[in-house]
TIZAMAR-865468 format. One line per 2 residues: their letters; for each residue x, y, z of C-alpha. Coordinates in Angstrom, 1 decimal. Each point is the difference from the previous one (the first is absolute). Layout:
N
a) X:Y:Z ~ ... $
This chain:
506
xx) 3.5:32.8:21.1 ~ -0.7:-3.1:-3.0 $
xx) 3.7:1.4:-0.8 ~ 1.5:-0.2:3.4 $
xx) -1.7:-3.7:0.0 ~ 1.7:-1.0:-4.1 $
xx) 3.5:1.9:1.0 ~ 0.0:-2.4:3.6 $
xx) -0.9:-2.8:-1.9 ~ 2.8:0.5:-2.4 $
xx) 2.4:0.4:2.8 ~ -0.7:-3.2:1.7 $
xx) 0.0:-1.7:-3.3 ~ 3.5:1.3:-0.7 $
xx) 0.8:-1.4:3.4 ~ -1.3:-3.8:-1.0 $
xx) 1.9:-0.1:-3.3 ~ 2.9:1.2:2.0 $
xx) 0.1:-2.4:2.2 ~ -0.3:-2.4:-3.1 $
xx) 3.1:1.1:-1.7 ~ 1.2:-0.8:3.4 $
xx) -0.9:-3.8:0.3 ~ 0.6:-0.7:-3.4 $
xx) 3.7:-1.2:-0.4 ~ -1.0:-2.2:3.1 $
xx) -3.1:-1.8:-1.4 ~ 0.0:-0.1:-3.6 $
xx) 3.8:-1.4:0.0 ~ -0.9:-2.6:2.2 $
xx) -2.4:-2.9:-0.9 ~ -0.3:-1.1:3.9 $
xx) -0.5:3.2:1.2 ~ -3.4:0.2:1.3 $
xx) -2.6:2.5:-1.2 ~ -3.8:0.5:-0.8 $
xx) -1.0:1.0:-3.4 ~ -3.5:1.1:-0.4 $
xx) -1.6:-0.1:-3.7 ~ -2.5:2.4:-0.9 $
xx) -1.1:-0.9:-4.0 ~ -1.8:3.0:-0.1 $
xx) -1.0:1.6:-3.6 ~ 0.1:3.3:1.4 $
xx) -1.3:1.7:-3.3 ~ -2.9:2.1:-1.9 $
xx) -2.7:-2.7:0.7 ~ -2.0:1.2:-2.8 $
xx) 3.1:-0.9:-2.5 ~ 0.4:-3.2:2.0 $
xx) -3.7:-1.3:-0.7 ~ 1.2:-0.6:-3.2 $
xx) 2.6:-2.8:0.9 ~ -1.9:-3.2:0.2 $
xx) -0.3:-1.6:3.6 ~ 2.5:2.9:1.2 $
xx) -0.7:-1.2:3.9 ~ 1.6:-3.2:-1.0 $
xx) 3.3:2.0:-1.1 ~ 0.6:0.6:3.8 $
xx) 1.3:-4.1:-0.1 ~ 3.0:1.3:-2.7 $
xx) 2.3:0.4:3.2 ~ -0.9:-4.0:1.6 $
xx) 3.8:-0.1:-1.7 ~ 1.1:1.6:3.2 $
xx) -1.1:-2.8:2.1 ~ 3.6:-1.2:-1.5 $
xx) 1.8:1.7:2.7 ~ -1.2:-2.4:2.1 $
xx) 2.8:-2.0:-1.1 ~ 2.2:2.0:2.1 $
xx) -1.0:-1.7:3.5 ~ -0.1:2.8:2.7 $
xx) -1.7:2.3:-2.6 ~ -3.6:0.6:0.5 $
xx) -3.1:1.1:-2.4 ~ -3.1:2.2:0.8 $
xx) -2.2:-0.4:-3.3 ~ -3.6:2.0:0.0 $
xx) -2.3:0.0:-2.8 ~ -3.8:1.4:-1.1 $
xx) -0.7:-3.9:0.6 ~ 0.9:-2.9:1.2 $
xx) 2.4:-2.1:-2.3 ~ -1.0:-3.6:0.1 $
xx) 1.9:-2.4:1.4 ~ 1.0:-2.1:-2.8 $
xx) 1.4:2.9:-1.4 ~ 2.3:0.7:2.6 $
xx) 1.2:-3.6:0.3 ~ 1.1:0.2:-3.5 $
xx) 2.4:3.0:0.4 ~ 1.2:-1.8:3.5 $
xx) 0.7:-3.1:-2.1 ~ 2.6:1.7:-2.5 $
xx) 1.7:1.3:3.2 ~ 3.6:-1.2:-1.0 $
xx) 1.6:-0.9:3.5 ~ -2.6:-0.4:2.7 $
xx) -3.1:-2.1:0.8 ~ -2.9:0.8:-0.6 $
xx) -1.1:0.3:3.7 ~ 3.2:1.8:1.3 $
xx) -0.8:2.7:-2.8 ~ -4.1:-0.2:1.2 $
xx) 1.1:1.1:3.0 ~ 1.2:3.0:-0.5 $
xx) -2.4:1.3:-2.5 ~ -3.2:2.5:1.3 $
xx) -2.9:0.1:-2.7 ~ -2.2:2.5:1.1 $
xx) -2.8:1.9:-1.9 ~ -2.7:2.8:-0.2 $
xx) -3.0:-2.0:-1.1 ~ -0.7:2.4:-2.4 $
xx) -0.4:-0.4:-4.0 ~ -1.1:4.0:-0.5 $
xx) 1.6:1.8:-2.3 ~ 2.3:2.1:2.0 $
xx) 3.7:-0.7:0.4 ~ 1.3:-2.3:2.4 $
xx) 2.5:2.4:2.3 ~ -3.4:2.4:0.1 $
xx) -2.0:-3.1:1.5 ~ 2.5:-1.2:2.5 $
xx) 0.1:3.5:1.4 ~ -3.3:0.0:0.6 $
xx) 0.1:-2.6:2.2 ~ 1.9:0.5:2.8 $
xx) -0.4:-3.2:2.0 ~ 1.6:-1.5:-3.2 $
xx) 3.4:2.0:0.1 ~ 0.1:-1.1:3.6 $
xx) -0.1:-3.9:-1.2 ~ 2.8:1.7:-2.7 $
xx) 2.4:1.5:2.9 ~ -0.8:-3.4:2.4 $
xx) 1.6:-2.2:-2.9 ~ 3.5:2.2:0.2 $
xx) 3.0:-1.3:1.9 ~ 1.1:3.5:1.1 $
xx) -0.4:3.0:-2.6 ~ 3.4:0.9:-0.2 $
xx) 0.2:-3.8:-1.9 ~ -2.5:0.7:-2.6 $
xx) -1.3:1.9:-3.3 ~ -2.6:0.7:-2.2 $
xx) -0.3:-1.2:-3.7 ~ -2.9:1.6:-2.0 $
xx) -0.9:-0.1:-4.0 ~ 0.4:3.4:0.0 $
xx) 0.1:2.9:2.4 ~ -2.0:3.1:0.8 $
xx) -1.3:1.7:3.0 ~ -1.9:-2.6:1.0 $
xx) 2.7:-2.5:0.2 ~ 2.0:2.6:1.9 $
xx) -2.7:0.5:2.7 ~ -0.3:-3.9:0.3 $
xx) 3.8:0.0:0.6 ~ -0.1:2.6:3.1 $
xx) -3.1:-2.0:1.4 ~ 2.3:-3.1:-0.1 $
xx) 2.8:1.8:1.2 ~ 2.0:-1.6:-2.9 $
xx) 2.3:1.2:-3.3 ~ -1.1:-1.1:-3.2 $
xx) 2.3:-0.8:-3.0 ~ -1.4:2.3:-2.5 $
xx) 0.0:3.3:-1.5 ~ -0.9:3.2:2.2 $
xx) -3.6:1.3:-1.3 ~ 1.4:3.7:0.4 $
xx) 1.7:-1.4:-3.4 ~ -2.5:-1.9:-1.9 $
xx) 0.2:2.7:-2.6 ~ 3.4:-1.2:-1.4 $
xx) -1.9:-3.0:-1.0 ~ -3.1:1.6:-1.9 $
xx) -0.1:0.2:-3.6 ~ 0.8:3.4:-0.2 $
xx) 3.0:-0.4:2.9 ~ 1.4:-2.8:-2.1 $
xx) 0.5:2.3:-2.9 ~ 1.7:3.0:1.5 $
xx) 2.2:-2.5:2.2 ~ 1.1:-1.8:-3.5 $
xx) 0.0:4.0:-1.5 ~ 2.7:0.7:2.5 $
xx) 2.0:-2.9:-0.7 ~ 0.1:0.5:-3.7 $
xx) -1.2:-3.3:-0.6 ~ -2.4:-0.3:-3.5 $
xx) -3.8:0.1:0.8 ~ -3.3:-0.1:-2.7 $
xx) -0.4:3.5:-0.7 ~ -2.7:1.4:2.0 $
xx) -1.4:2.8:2.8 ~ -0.3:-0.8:3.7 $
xx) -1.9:1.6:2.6 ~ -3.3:0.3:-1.6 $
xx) -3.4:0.4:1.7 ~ -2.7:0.8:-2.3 $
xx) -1.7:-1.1:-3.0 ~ 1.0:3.1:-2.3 $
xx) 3.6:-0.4:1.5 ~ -0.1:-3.6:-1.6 $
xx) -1.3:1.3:-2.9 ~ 3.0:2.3:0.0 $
xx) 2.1:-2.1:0.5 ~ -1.1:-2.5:-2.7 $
xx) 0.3:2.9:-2.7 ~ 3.8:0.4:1.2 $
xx) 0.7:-3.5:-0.8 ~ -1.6:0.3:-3.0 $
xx) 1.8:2.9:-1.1 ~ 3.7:-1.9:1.3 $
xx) -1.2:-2.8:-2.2 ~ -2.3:0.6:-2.2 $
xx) -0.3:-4.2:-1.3 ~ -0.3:-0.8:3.5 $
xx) -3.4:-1.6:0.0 ~ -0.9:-1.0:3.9 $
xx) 1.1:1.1:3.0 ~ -0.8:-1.1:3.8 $
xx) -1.6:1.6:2.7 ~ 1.3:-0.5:3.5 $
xx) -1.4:0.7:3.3 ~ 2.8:0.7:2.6 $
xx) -0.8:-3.0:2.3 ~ -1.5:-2.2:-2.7 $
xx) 1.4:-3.4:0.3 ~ 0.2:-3.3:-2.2 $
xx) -1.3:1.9:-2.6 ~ -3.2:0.8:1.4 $
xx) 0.4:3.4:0.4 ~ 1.0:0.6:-3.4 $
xx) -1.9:0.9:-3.7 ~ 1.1:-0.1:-3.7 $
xx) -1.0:3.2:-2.2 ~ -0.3:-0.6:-3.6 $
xx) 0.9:2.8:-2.1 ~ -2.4:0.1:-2.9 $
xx) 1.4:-0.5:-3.2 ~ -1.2:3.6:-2.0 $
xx) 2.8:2.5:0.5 ~ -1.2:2.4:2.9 $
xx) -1.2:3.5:-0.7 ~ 2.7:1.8:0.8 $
xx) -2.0:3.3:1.3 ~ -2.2:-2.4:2.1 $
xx) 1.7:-2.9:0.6 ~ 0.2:0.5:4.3 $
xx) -3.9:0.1:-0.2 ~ -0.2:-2.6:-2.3 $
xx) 2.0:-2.7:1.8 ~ -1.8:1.1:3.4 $
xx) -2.9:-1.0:-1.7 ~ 0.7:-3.2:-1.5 $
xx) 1.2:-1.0:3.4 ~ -2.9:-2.0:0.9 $
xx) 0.2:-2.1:-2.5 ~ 3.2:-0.1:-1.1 $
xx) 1.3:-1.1:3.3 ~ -0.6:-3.8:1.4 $
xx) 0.4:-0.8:3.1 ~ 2.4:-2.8:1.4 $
xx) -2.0:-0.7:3.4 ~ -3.0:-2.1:-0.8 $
xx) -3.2:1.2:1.3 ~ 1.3:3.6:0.3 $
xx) -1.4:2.3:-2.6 ~ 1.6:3.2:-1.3 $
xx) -2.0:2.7:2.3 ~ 1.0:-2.1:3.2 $
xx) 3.7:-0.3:-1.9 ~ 0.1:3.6:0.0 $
xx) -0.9:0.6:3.6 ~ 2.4:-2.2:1.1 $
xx) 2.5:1.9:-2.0 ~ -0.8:3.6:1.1 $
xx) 0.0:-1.4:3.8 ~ 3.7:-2.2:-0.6 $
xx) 1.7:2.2:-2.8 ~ 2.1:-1.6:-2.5 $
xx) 1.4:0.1:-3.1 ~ -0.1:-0.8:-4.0 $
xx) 2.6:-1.2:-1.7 ~ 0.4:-1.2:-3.6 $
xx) -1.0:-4.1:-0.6 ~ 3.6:-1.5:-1.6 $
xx) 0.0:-2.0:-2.4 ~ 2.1:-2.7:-0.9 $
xx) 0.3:-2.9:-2.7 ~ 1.8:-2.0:2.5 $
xx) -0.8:1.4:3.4 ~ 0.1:-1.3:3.7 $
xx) -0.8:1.2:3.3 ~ 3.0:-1.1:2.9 $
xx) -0.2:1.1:3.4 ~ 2.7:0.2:2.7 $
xx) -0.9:-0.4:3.6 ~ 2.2:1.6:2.3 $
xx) 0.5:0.4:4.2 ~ 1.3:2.5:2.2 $
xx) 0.6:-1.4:3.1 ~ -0.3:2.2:3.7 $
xx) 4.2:0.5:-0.3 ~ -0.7:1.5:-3.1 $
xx) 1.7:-2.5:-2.4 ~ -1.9:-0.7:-3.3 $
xx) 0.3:-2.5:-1.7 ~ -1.5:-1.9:-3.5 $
xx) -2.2:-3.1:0.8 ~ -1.4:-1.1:-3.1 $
xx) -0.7:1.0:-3.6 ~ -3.2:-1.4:-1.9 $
xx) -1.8:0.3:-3.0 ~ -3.5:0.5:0.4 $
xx) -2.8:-1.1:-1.6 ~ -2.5:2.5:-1.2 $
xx) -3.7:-0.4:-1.1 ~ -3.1:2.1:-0.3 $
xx) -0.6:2.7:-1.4 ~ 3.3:1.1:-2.0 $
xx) 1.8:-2.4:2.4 ~ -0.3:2.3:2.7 $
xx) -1.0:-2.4:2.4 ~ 2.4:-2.2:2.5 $
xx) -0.7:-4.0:-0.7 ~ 3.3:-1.5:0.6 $
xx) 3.6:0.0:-0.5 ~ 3.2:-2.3:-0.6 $
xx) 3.0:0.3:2.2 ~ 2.3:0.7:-0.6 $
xx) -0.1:2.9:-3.2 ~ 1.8:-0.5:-3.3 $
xx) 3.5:-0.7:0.1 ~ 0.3:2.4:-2.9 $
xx) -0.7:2.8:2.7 ~ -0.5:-1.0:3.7 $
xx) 3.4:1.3:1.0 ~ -0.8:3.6:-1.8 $
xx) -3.9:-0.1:1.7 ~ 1.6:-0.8:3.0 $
xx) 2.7:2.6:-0.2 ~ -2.8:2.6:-0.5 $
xx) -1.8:-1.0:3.1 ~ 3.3:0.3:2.3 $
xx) 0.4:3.5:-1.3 ~ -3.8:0.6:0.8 $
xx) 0.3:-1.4:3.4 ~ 2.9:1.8:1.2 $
xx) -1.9:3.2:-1.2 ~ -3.1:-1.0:2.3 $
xx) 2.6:-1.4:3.0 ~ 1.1:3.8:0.3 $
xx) -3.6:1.0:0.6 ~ -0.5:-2.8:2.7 $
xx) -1.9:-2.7:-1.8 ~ 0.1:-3.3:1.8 $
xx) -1.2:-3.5:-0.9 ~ -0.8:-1.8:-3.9 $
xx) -1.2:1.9:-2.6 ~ -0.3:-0.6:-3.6 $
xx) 0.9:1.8:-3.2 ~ -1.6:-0.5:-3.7 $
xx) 1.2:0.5:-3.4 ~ -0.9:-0.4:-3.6 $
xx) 3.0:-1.3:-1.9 ~ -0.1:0.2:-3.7 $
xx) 2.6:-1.7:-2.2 ~ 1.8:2.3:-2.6 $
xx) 2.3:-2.1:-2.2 ~ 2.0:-2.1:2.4 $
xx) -0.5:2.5:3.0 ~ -2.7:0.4:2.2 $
xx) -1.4:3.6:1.0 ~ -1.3:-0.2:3.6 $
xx) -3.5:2.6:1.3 ~ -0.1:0.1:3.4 $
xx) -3.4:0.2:0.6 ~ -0.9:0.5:3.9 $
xx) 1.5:-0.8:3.4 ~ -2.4:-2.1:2.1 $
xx) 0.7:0.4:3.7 ~ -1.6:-2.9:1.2 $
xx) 0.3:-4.2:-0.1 ~ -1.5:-0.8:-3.2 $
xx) -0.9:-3.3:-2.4 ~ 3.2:-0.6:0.0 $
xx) 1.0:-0.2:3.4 ~ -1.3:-3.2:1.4 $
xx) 1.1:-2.0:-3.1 ~ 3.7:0.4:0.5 $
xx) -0.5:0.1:3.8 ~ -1.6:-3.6:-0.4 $
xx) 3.0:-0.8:-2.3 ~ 3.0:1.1:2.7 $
xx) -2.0:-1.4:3.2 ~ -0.3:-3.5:-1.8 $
xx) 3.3:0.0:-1.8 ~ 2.8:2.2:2.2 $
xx) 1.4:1.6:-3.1 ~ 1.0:3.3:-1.3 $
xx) -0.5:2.2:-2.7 ~ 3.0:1.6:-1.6 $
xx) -1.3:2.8:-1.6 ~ 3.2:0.6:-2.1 $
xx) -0.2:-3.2:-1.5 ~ -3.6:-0.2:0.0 $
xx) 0.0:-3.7:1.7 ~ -1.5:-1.4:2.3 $
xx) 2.4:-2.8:1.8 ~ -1.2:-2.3:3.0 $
xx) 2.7:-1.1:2.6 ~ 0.5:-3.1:-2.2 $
xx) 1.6:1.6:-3.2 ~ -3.6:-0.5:-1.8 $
xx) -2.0:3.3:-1.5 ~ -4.1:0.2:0.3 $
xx) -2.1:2.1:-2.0 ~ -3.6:0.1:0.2 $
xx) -3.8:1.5:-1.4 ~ -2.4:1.5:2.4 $
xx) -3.6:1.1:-0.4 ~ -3.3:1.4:2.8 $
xx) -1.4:0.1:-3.2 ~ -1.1:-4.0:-1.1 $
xx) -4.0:0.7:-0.6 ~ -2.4:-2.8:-0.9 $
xx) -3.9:-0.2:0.4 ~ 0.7:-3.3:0.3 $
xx) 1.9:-0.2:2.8 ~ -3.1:1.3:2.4 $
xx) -0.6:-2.1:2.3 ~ 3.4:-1.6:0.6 $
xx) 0.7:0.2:3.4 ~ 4.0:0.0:1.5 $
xx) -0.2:-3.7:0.8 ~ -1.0:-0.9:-3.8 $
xx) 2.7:2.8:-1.2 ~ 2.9:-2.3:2.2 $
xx) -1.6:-3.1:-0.8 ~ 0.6:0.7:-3.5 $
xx) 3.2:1.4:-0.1 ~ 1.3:-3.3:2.4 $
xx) -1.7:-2.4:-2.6 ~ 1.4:1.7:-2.8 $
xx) 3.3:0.1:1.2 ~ 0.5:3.7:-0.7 $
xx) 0.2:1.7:3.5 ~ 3.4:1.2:1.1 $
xx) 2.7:-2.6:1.0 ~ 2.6:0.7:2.6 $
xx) 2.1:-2.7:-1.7 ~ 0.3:0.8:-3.2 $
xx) -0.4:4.0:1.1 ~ -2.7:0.5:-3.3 $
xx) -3.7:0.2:-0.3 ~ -3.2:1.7:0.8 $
xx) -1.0:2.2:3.2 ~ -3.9:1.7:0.0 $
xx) -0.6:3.1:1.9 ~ -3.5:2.0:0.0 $
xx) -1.3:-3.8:0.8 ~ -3.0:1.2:1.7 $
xx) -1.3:2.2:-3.0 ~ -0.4:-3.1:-2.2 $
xx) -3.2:-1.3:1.2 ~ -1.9:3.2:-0.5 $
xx) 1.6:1.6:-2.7 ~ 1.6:-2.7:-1.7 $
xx) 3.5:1.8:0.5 ~ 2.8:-0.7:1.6 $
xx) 4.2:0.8:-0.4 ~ 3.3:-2.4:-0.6 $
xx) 3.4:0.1:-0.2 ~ 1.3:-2.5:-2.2 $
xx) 4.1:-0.9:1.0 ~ 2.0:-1.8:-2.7 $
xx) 3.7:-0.4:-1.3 ~ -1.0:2.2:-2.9 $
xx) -2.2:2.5:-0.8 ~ -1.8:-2.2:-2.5 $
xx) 0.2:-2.8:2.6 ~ -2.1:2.7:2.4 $
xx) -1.9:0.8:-3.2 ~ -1.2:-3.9:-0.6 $
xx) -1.1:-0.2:3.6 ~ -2.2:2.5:-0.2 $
xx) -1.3:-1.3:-3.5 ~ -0.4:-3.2:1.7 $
xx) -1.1:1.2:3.3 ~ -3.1:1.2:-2.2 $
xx) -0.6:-2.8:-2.1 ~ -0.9:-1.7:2.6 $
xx) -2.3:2.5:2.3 ~ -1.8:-0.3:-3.1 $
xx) -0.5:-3.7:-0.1 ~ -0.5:-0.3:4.0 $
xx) -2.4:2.9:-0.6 ~ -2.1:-1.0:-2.6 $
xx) 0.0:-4.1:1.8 ~ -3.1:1.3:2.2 $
């Protein structure tokens, strides 16, 4: 019978994203066309792993970017989050809004919420609440007009879809697998394309162990390697081994590294020790895979889109900033990558996403690479496939809804409508104790007394995001637009000079 139920349910999902493929050329092609997009910010992941991202509720406010497409003025945004999102913070997206008033834009934007700050993802509370997806369905001009955009999607998102009879613009859950650690590396096996050396499809702690001895035996200087869970993300689901430096017995060397596991191995994920690492792993699966090295070594990314006619296409390369533990952690990037290699990165990614178009994937995705630099040539890793809108995402989103201008992947520029290029530096990651406290009036206060927040004239400065994390946690994220990437660079530099000073005024 529960398969009757999931095989029905699949069905009629089939049937929504149908009728999106349907709609498509007739609403996205058309600015005045009217339509109803409903944002769900949900972090649909391990909760456990996400404990460890600090003020992780406040993540859900990445995607206030959409409230953009209110520039377009018969289009028409559902946003629902764990909490409300104050006020102040939603009148400063409306007042970058390149186009429209304020009020016009006002208008046609729903905030609703769950009034819920428990640690359980977002799509998982809203379906708990039925009267809620009824205020969701009241706020849509005609379902055949309208679509979902999520972080990320799973099962959840899908049964939220069929309760508002909607399509969402996103990948299919049935093939979230393409985008797990292990997926990523047979997908990149099958396209020839060069990889760390390492073995996928793991699920046990003497299969690591395994695993680890292999790579040490294919190098035998190699002196870390990483540990991956399958749907680890931001480097949270991930661990550095540390081979010891005396040569391995050879007769016992398998027991030998499956003992030194404990503490040999550190995990990235603060607050998540290595017996609750190891659970995790045996429940996920995933993979080990030898930590390159690199005296002059970088980490791009390419994001990618497939849309629902099937056409893929390259929407921005970055390089990304890493920190942490063995820089395995996401803390920002620069857009866009290395001139030296953004067309080859970018090259890579339309191979990958033709390979996942032919298995049906639909929506953005990202994929990550460690590039080394051999002589005067770089050597690109890809590294994973990440099925899902990442950090990433809403920075060059902010960029094209406040600007108009396009990214030309084969050049690796991007040029506004006036001839002029942008470039810019983005972080979720700006952390300062002293920044408690600091509510989103003082955080725009400052920015419009320093002079630094984003100007539609010149087309260059500083936009926050994560605003409503700051006064708790002291965090919050920017994207800093200039005509250069050391222009974006000084904005940020300056951007923190002087939260420091405001900060340390009181």
């Amino acid at each position: 019978m529960q398969t009757q139920r999931v095989d029905h349910r699949n069905h009629q999902y089939q049937l929504l994203q149908q009728r999106f493929v349907e709609q498509y050329p007739h609403i996205f092609s058309n600015d005045l066309a009217e339509k109803t997009v409903v944002v769900i910010p949900s972090l649909t992941l391990d909760q456990k792993i996400l404990r460890a991202l600090q003020g992780a509720q406040f993540y859900e406010e990445r995607l206030l970017c959409l409230l953009m497409l209110l520039r377009m003025p018969r289009t028409r945004v559902v946003y629902v989050t764990s909490m409300p999102v104050d006020e102040i913070i939603v009148d400063y997206y409306l007042h970058l809004l390149p186009g429209v008033t304020g009020f016009h834009a006002r208008q046609r934007l729903t905030l609703l919420s769950c009034y819920d700050a428990s640690q359980c993802s977002l799509t998982e509370k809203i379906l708990a609440r039925p009267r809620l997806i009824q205020r969701i369905k009241a706020n849509i001009k005609g379902s055949e007009l309208a679509h979902l955009v999520c972080f990320n999607e799973t099962e959840y998102e899908q049964q939220l879809a069929l309760a508002l009879d909607i399509p969402v613009y996103g990948c299919d859950p049935a093939l979230l697998y393409l985008g797990t650690k292990t997926g990523s590396r047979l997908i990149f096996k099958e396209l020839n394309l060069n990889l760390p050396f390492g073995i996928e499809n793991l699920h046990s702690e003497a299969e690591i162990a395994s695993a680890l001895l292999q790579l040490k035996r294919n190098n035998p200087n190699l002196r870390k390697a990483v540990i991956k869970m399958n749907d680890g993300f931001s480097g949270d689901g991930n661990a550095i081994f540390r081979f010891p430096k005396y040569v391995l017995d050879a007769t016992n060397s398998l027991a030998m590294i499956q003992a030194l596991l404990p503490q040999q191995t550190t995990v990235v994920a603060e607050g998540l020790d290595y017996t609750n690492f190891i659970q995790k792993f045996q429940s996920m699966g995933g993979i080990v895979e030898e930590f390159i090295e690199g005296q002059i070594k970088e980490s791009p990314s390419v994001q990618m889109r497939i849309n629902p006619l099937g056409e893929s296409e390259v929407i921005s390369t970055h390089d990304q900033v890493l920190g942490g533990e063995s820089g395995q952690v996401f803390l920002g990037a620069t857009f866009p990558a290395n001139p030296e290699y953004t067309y080859e990165i970018a090259a890579i990614g339309k191979k990958v996403a033709d390979a996942l178009q032919q298995q049906g994937v639909l929506g953005r995705f990202g994929i990550d690479f460690i590039s080394v630099k051999e002589g005067k040539t770089w050597k690109h890793c890809a590294i994973e496939i990440n099925l899902r809108k990442g950090g990433t995402t809403h920075p060059f989103l902010m960029l094209q809804f406040l600007t108009d201008g396009v990214f030309d992947w084969q050049k690796g520029t991007y040029q506004m409508p006036n001839g002029q290029t942008r470039y810019y530096f983005a972080s979720d990651n700006v952390v300062n104790e002293k920044y408690k406290g600091l509510s989103p009036q003082d955080l725009i206060d400052i920015a419009h007394c320093n002079r630094i927040q984003y100007d539609g004239a010149t087309q260059c400065g500083v936009t926050f995001h994560m605003i409503g994390a700051l006064s708790q946690y002291g965090k919050l994220g920017m994207v800093c637009i200039g005509r250069s990437i050391a222009e974006a660079k000084a904005y940020f530099a300056k951007t923190i000079d002087i939260l420091d000073q405001e900060s340390a005024r009181y």
